[in-house]
PDB file of N, H, CA, C and O in Angstrom:
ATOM      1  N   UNK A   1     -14.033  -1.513   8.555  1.00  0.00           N
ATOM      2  CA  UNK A   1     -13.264  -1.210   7.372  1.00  0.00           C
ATOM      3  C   UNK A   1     -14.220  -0.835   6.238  1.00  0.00           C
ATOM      4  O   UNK A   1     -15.265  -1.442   6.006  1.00  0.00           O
ATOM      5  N   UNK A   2     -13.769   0.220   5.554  1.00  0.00           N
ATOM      6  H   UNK A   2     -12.920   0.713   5.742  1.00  0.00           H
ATOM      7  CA  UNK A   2     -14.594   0.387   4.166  1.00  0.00           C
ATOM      8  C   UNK A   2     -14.173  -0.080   2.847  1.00  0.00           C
ATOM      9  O   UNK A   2     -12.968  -0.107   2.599  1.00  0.00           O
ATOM     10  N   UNK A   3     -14.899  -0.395   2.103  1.00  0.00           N
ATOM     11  H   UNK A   3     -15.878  -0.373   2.305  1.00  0.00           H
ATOM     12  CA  UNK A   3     -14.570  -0.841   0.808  1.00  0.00           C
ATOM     13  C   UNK A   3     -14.160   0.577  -0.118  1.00  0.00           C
ATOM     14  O   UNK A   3     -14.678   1.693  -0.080  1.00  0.00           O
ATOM     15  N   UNK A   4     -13.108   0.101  -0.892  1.00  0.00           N
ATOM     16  H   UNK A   4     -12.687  -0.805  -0.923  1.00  0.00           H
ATOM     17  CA  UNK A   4     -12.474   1.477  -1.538  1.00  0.00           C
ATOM     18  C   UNK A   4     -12.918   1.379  -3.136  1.00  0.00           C
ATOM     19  O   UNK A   4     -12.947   0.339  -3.794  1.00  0.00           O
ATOM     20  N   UNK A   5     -13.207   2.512  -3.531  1.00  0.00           N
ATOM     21  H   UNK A   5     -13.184   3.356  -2.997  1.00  0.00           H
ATOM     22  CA  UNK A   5     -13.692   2.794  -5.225  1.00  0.00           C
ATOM     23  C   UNK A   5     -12.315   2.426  -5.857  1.00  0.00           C
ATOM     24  O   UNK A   5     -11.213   2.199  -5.357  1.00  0.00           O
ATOM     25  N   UNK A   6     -12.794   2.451  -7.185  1.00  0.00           N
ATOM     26  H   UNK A   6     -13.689   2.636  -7.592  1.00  0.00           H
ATOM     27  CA  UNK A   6     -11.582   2.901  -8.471  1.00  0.00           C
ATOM     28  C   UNK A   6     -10.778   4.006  -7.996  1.00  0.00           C
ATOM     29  O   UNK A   6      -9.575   4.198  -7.815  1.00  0.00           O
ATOM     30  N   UNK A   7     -12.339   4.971  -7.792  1.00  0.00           N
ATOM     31  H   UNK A   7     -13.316   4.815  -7.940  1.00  0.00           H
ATOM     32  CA  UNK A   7     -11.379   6.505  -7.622  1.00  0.00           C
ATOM     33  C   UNK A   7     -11.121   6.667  -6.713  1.00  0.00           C
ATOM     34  O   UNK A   7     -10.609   7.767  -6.920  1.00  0.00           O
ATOM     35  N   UNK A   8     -10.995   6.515  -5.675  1.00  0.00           N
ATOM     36  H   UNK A   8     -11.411   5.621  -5.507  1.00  0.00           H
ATOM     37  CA  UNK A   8     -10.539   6.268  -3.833  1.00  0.00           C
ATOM     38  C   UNK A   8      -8.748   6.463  -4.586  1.00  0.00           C
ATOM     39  O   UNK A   8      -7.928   7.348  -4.829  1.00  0.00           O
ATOM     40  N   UNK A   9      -8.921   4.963  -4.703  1.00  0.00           N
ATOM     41  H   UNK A   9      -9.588   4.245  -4.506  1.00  0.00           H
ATOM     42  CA  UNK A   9      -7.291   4.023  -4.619  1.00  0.00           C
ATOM     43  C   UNK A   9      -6.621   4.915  -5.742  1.00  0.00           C
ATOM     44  O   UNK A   9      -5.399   4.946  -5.603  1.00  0.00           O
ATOM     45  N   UNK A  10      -7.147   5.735  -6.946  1.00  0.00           N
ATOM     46  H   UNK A  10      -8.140   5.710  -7.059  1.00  0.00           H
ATOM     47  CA  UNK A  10      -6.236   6.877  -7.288  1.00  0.00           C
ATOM     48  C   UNK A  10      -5.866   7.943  -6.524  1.00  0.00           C
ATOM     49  O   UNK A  10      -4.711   8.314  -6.312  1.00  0.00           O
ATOM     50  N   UNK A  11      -6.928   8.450  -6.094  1.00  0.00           N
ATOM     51  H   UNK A  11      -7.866   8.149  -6.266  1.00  0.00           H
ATOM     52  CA  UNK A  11      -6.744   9.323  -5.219  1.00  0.00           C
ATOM     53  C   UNK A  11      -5.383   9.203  -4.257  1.00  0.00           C
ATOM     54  O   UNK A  11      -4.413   9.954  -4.353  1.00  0.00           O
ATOM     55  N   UNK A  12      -5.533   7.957  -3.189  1.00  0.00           N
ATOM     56  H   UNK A  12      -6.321   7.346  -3.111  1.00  0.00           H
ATOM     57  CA  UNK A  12      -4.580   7.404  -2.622  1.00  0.00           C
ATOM     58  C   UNK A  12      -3.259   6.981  -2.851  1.00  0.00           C
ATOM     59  O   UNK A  12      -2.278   7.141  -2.125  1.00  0.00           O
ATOM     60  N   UNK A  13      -3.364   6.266  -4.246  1.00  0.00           N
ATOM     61  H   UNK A  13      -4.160   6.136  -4.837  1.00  0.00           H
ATOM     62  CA  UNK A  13      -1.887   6.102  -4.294  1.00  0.00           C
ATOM     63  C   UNK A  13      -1.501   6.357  -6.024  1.00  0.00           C
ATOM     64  O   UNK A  13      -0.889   5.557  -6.732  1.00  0.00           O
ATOM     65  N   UNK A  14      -1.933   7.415  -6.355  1.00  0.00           N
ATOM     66  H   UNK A  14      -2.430   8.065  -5.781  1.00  0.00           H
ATOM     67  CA  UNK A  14      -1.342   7.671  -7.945  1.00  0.00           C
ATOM     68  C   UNK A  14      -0.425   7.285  -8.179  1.00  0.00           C
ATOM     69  O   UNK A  14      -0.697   6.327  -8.903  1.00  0.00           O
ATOM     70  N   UNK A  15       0.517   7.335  -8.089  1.00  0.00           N
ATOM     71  H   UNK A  15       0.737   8.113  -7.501  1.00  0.00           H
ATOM     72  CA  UNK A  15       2.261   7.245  -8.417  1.00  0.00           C
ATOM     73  C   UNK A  15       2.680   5.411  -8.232  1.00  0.00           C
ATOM     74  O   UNK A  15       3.678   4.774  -8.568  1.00  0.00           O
ATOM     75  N   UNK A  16       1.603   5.074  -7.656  1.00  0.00           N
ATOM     76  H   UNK A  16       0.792   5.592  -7.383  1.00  0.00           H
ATOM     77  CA  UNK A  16       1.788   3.448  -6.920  1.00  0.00           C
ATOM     78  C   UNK A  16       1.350   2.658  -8.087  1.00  0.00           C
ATOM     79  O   UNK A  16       0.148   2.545  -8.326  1.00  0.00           O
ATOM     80  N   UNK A  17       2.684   1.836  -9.188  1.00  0.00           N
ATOM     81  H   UNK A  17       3.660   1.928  -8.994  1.00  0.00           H
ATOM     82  CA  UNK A  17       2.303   0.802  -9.993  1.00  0.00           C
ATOM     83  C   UNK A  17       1.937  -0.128  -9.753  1.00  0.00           C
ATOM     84  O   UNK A  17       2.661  -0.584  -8.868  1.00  0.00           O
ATOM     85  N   UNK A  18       0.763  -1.163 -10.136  1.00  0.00           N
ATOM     86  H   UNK A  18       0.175  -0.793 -10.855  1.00  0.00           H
ATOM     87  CA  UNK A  18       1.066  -2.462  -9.658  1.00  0.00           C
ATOM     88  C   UNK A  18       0.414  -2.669  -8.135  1.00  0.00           C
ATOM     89  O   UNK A  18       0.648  -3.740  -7.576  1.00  0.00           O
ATOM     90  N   UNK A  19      -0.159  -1.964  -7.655  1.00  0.00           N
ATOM     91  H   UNK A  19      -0.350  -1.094  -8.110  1.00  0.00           H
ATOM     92  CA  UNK A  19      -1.074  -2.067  -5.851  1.00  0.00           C
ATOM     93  C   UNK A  19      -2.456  -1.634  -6.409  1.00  0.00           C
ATOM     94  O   UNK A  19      -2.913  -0.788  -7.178  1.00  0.00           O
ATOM     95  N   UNK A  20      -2.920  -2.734  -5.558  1.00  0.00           N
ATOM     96  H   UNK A  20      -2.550  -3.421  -4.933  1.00  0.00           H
ATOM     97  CA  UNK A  20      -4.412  -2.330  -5.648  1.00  0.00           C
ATOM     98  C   UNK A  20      -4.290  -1.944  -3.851  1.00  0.00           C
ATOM     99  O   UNK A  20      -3.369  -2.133  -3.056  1.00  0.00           O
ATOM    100  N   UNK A  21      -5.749  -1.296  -3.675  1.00  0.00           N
ATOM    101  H   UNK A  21      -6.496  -1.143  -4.321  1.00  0.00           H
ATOM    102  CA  UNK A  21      -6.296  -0.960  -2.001  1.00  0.00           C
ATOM    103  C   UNK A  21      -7.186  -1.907  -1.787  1.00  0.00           C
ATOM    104  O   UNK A  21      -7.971  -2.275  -2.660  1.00  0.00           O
ATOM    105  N   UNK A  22      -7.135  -2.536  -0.248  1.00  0.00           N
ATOM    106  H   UNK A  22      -6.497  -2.237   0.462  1.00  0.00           H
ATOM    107  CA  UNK A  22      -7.890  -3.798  -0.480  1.00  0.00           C
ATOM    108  C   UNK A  22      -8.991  -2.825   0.446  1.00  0.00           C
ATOM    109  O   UNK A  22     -10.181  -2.662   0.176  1.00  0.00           O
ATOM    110  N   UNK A  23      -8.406  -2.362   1.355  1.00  0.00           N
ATOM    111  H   UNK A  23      -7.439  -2.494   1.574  1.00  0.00           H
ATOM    112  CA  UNK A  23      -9.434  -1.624   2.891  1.00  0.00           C
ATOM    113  C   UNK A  23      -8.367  -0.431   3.104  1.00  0.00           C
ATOM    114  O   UNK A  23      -7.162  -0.215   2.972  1.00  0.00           O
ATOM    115  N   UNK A  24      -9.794   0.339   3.597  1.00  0.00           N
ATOM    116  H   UNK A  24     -10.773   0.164   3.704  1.00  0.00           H
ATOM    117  CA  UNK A  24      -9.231   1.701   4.448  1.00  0.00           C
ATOM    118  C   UNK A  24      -9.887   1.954   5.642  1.00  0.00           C
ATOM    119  O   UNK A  24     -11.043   2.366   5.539  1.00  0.00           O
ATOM    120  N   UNK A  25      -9.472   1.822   6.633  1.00  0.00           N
ATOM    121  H   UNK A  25      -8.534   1.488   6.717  1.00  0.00           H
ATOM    122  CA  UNK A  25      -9.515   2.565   8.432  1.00  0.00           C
ATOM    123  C   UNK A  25      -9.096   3.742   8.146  1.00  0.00           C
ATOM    124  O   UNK A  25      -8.052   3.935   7.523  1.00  0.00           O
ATOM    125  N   UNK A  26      -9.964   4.784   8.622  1.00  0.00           N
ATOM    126  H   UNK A  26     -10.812   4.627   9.127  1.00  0.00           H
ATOM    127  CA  UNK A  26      -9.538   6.097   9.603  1.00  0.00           C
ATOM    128  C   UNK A  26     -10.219   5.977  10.696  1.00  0.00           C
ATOM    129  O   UNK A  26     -11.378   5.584  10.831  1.00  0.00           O
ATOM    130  N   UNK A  27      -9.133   6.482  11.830  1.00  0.00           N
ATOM    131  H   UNK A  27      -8.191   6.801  11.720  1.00  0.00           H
ATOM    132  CA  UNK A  27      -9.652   7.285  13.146  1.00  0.00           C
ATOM    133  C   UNK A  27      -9.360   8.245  13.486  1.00  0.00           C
ATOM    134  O   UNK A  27      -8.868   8.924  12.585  1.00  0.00           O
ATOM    135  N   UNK A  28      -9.431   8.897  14.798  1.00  0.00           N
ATOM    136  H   UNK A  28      -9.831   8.345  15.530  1.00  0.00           H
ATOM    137  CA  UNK A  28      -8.706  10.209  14.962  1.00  0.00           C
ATOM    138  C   UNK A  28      -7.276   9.904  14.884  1.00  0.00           C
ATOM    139  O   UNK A  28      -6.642  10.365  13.935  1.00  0.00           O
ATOM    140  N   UNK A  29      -6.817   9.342  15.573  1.00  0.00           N
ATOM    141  H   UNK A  29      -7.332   8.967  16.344  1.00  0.00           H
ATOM    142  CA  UNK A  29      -5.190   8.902  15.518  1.00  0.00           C
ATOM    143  C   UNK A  29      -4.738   8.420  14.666  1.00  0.00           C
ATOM    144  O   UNK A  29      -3.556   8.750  14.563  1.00  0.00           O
ATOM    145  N   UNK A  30      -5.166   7.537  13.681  1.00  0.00           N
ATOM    146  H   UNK A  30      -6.126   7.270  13.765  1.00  0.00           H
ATOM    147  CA  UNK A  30      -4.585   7.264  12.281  1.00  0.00           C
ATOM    148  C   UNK A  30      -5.246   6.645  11.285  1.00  0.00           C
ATOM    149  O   UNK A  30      -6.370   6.240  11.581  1.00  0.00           O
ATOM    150  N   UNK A  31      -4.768   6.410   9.907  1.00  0.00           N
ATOM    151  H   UNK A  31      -3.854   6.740   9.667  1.00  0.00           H
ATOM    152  CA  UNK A  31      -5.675   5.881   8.840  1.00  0.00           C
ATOM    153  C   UNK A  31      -4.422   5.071   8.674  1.00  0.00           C
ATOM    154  O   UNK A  31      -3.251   5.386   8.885  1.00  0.00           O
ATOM    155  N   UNK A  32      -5.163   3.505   8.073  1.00  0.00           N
ATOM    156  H   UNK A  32      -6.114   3.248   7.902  1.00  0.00           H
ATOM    157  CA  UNK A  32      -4.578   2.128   8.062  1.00  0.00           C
ATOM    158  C   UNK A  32      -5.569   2.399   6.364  1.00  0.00           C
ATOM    159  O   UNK A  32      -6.588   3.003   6.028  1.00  0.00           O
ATOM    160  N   UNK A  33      -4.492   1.521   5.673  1.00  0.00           N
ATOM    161  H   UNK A  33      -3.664   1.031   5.946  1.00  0.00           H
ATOM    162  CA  UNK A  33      -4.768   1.685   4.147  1.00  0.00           C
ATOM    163  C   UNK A  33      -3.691  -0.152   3.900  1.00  0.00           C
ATOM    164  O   UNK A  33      -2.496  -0.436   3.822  1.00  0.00           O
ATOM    165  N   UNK A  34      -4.608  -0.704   3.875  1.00  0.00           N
ATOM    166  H   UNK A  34      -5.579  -0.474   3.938  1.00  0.00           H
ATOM    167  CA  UNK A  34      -4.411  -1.821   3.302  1.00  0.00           C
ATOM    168  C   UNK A  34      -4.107  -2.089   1.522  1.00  0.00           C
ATOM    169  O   UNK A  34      -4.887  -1.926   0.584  1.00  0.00           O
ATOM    170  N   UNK A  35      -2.817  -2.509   1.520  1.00  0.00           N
ATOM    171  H   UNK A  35      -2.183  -2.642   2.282  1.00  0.00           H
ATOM    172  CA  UNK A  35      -2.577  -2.299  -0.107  1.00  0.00           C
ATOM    173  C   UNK A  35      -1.907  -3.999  -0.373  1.00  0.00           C
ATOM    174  O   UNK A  35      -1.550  -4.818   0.474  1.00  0.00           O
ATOM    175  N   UNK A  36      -1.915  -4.077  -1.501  1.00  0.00           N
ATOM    176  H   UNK A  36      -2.205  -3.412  -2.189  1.00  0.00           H
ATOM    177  CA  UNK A  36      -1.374  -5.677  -1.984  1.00  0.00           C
ATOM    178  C   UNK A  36      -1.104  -5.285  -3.517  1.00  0.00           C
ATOM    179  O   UNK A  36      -1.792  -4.551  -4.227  1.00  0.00           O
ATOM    180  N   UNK A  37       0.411  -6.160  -3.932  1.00  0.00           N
ATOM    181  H   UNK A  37       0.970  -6.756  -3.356  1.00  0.00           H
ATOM    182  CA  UNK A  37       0.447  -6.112  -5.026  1.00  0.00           C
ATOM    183  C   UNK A  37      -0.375  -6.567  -5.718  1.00  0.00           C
ATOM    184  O   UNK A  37      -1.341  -7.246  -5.371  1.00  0.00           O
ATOM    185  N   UNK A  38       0.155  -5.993  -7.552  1.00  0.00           N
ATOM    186  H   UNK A  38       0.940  -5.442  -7.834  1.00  0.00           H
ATOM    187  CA  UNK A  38      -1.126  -7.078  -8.070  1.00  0.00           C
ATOM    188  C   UNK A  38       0.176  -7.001  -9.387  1.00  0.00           C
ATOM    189  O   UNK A  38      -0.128  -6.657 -10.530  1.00  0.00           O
ATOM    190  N   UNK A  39       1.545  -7.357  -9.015  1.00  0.00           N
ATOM    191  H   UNK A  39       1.791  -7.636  -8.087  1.00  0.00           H
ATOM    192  CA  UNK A  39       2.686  -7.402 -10.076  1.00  0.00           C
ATOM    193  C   UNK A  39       2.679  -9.232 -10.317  1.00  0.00           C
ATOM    194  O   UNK A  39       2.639  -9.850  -9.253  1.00  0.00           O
ATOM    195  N   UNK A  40       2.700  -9.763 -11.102  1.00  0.00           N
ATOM    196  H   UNK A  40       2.732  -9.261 -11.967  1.00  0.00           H
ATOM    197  CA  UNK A  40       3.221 -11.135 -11.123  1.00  0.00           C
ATOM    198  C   UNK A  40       3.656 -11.943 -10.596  1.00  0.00           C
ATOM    199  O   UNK A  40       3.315 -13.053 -10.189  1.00  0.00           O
ATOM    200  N   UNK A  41       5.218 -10.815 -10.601  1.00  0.00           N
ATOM    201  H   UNK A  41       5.495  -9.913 -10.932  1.00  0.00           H
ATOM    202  CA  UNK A  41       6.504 -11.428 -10.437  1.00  0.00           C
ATOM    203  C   UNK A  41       7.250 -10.076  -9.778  1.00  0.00           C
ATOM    204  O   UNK A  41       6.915  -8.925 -10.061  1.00  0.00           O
ATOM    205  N   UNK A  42       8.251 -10.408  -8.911  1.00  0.00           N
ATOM    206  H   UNK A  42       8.523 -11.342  -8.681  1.00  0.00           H
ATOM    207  CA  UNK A  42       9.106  -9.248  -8.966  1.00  0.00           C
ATOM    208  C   UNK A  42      10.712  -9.796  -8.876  1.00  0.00           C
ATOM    209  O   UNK A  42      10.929 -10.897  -8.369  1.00  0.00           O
ATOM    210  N   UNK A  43      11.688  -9.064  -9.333  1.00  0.00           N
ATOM    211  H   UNK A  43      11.512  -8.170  -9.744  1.00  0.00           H
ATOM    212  CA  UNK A  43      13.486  -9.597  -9.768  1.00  0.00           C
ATOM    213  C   UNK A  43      13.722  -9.219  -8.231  1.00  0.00           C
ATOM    214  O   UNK A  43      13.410  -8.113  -7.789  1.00  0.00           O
ATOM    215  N   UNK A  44      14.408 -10.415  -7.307  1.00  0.00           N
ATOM    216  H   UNK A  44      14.662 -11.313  -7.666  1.00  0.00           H
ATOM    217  CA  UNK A  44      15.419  -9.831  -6.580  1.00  0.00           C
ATOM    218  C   UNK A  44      16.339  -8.724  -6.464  1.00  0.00           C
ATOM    219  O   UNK A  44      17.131  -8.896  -7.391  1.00  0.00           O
ATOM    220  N   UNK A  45      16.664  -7.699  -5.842  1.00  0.00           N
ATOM    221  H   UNK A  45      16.021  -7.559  -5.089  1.00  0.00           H
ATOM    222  CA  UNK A  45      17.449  -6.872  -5.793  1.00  0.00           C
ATOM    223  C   UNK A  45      18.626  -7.051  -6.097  1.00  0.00           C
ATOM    224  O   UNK A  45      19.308  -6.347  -6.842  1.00  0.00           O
ATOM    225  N   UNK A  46      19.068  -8.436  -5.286  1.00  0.00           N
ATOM    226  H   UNK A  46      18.514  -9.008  -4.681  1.00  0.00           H
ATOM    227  CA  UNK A  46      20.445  -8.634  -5.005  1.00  0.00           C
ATOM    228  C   UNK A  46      20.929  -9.850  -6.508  1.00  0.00           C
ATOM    229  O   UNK A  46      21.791  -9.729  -7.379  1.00  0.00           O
ATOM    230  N   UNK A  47      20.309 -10.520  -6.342  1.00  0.00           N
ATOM    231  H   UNK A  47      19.609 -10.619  -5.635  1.00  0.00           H
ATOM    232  CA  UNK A  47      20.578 -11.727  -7.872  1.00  0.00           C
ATOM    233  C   UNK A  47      19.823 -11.379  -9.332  1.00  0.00           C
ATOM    234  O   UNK A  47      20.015 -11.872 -10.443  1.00  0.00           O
ATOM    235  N   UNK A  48      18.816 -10.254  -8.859  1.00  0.00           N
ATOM    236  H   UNK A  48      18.660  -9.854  -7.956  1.00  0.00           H
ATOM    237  CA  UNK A  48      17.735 -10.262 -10.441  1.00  0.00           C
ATOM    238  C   UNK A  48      17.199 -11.396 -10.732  1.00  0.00           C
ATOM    239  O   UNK A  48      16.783 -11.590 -11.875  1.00  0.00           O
ATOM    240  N   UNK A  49      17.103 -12.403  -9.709  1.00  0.00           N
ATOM    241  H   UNK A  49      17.441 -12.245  -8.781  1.00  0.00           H
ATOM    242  CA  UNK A  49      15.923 -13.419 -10.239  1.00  0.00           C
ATOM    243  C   UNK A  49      14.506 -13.449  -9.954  1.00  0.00           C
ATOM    244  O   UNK A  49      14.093 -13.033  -8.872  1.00  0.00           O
ATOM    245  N   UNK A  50      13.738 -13.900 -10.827  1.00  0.00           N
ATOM    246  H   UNK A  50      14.074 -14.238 -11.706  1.00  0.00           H
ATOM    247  CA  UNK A  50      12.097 -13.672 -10.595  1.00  0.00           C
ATOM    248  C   UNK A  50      11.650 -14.681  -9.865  1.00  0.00           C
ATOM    249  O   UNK A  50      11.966 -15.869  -9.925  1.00  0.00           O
ATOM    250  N   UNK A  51      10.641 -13.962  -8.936  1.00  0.00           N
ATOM    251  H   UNK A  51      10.384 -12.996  -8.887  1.00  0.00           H
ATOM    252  CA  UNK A  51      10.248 -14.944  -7.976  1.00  0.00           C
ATOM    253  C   UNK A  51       8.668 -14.189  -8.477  1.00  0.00           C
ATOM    254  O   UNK A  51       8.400 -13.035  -8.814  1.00  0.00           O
ATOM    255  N   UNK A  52       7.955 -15.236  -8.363  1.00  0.00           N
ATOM    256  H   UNK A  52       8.173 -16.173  -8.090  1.00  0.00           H
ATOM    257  CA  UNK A  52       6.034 -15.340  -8.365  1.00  0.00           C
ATOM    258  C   UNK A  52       5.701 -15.504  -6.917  1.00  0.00           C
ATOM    259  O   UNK A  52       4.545 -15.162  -6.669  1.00  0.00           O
ATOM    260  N   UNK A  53       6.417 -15.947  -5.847  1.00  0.00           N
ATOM    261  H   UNK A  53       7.356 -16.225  -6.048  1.00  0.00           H
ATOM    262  CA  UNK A  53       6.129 -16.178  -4.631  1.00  0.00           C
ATOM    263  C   UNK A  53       6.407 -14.670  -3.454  1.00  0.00           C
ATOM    264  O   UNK A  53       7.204 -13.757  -3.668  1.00  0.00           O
ATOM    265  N   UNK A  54       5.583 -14.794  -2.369  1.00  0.00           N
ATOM    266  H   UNK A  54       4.935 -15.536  -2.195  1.00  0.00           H
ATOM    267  CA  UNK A  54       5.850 -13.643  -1.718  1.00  0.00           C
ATOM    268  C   UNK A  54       6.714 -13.893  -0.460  1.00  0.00           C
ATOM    269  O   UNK A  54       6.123 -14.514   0.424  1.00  0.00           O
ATOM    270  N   UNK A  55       7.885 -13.568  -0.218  1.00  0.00           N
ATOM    271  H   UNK A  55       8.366 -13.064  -0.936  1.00  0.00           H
ATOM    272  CA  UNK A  55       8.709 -13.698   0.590  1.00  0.00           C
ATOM    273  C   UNK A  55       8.905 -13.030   2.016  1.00  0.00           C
ATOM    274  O   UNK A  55       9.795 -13.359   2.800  1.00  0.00           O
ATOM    275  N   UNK A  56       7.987 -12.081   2.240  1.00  0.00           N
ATOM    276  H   UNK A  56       7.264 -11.814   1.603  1.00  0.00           H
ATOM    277  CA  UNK A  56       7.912 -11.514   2.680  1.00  0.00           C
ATOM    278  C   UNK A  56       6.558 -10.443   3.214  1.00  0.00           C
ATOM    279  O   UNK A  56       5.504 -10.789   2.681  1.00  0.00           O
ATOM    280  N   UNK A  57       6.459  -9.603   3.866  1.00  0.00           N
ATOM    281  H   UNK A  57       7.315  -9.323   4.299  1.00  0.00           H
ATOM    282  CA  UNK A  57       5.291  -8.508   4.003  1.00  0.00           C
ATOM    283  C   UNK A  57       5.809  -7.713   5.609  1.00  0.00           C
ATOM    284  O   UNK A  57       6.649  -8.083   6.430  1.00  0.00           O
ATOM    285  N   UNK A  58       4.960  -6.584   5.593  1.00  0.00           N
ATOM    286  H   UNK A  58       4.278  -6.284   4.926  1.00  0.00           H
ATOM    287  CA  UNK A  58       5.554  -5.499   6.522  1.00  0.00           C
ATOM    288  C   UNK A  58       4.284  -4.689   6.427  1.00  0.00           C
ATOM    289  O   UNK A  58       3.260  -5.016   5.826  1.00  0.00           O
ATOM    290  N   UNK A  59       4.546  -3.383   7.237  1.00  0.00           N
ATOM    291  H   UNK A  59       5.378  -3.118   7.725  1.00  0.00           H
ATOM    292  CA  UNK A  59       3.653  -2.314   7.698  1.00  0.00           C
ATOM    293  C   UNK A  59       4.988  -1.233   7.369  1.00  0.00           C
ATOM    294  O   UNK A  59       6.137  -1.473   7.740  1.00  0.00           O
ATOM    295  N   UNK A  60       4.666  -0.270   6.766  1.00  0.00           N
ATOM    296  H   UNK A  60       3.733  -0.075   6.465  1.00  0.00           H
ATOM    297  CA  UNK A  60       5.325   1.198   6.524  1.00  0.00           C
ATOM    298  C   UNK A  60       4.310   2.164   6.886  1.00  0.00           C
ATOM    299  O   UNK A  60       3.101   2.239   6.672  1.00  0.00           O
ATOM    300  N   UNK A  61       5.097   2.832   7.456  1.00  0.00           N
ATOM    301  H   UNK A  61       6.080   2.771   7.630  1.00  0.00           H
ATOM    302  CA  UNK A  61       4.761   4.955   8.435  1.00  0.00           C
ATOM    303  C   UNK A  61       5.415   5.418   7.687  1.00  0.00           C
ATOM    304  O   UNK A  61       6.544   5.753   8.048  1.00  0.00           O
ATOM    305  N   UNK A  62       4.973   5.652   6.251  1.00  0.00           N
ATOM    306  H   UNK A  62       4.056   5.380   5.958  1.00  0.00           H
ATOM    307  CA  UNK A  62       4.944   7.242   5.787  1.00  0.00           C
ATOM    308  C   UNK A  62       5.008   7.999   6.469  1.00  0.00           C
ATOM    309  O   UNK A  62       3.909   8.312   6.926  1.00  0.00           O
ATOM    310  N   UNK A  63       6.307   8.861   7.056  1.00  0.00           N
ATOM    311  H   UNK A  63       7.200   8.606   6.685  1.00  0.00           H
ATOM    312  CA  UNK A  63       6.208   9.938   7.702  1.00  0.00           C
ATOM    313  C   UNK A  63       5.879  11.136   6.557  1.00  0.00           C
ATOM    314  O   UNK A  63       4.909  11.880   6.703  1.00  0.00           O
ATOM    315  N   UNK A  64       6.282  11.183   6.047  1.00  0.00           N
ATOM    316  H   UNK A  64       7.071  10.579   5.928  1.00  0.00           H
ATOM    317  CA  UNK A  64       5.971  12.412   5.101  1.00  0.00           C
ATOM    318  C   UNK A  64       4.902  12.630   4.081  1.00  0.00           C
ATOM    319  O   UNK A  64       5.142  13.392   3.145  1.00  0.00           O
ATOM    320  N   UNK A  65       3.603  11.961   4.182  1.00  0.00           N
ATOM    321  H   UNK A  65       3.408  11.342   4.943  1.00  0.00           H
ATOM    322  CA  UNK A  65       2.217  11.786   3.706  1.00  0.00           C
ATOM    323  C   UNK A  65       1.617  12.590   4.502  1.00  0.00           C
ATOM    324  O   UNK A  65       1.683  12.592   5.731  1.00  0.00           O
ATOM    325  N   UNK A  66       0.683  13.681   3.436  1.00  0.00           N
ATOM    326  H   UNK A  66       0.630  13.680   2.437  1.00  0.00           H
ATOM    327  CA  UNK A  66      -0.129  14.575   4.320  1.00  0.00           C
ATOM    328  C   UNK A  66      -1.342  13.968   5.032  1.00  0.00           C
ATOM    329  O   UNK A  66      -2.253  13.412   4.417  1.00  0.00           O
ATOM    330  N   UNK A  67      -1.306  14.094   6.243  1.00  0.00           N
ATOM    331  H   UNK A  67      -0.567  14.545   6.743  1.00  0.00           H
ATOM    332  CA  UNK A  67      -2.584  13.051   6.597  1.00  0.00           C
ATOM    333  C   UNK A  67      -3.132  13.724   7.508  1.00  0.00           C
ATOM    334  O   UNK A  67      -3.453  13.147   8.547  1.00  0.00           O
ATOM    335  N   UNK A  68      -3.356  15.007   7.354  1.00  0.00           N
ATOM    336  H   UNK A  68      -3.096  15.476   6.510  1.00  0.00           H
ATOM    337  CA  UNK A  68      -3.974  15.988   8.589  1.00  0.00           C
ATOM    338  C   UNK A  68      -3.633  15.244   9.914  1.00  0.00           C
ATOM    339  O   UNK A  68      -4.472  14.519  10.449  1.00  0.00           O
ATOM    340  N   UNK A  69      -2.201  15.464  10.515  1.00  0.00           N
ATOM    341  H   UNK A  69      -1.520  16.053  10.080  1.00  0.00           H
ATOM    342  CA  UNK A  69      -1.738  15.095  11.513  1.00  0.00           C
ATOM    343  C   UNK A  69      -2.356  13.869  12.044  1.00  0.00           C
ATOM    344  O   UNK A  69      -2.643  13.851  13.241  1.00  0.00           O
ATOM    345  N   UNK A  70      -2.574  12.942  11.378  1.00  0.00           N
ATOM    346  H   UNK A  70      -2.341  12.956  10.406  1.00  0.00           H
ATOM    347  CA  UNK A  70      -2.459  11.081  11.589  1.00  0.00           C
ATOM    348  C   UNK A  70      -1.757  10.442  11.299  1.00  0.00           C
ATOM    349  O   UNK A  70      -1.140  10.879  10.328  1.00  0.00           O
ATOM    350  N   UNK A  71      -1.469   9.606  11.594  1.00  0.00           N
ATOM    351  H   UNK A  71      -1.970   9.251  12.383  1.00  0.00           H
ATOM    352  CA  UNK A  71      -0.017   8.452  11.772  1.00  0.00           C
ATOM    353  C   UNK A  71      -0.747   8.030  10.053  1.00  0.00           C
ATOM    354  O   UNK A  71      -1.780   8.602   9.705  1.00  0.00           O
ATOM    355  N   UNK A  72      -0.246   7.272   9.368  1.00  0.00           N
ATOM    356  H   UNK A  72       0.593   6.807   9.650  1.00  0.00           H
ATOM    357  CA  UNK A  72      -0.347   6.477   8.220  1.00  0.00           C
ATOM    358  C   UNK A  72       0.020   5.457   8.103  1.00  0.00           C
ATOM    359  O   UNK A  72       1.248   5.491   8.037  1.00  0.00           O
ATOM    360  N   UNK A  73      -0.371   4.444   8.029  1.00  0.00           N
ATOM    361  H   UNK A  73      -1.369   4.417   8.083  1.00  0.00           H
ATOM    362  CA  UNK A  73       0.010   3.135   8.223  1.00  0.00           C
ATOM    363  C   UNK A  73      -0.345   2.067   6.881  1.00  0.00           C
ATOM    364  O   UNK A  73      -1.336   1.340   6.950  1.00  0.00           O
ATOM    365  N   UNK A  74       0.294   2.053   6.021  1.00  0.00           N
ATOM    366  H   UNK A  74       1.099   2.644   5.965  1.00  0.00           H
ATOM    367  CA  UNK A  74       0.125   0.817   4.869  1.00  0.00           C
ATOM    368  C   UNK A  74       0.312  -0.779   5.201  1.00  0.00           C
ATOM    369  O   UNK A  74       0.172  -1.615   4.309  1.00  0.00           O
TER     370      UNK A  74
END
């Protein structure tokens, strides 16, 4: 895994509030981009209450990220 710059993780995820990049993998078959919030708190969807705790975590395939034909994996 490589360690990512300031300017990497713009590069990578401009539009992305609140995530830092912790690590980035590329191979031929795909680039793995390790991201973590760095929000506080976030409101439930369903009640709007704030939780500080993480309830959860996952892996998303951006299908539609240009990635010179590699899978993308956050």
């Amino acid at each position: 895994m490589e360690e990512t710059s300031p300017h990497l993780e713009g590069l990578l995820l401009p539009s992305i509030a609140d995530v830092a990049v912790l690590s980035l993998d590329m191979s031929h078959e795909a680039i793995r981009i390790d991201v973590c919030s760095t929000a506080a708190g976030a409101a439930c969807p369903d009640c709007g209450s704030e939780s500080t705790r993480v309830h959860s975590s996952y892996l998303r395939f951006p299908a539609d990220v240009p990635s010179g034909g590699r899978l993308v994996v956050l």
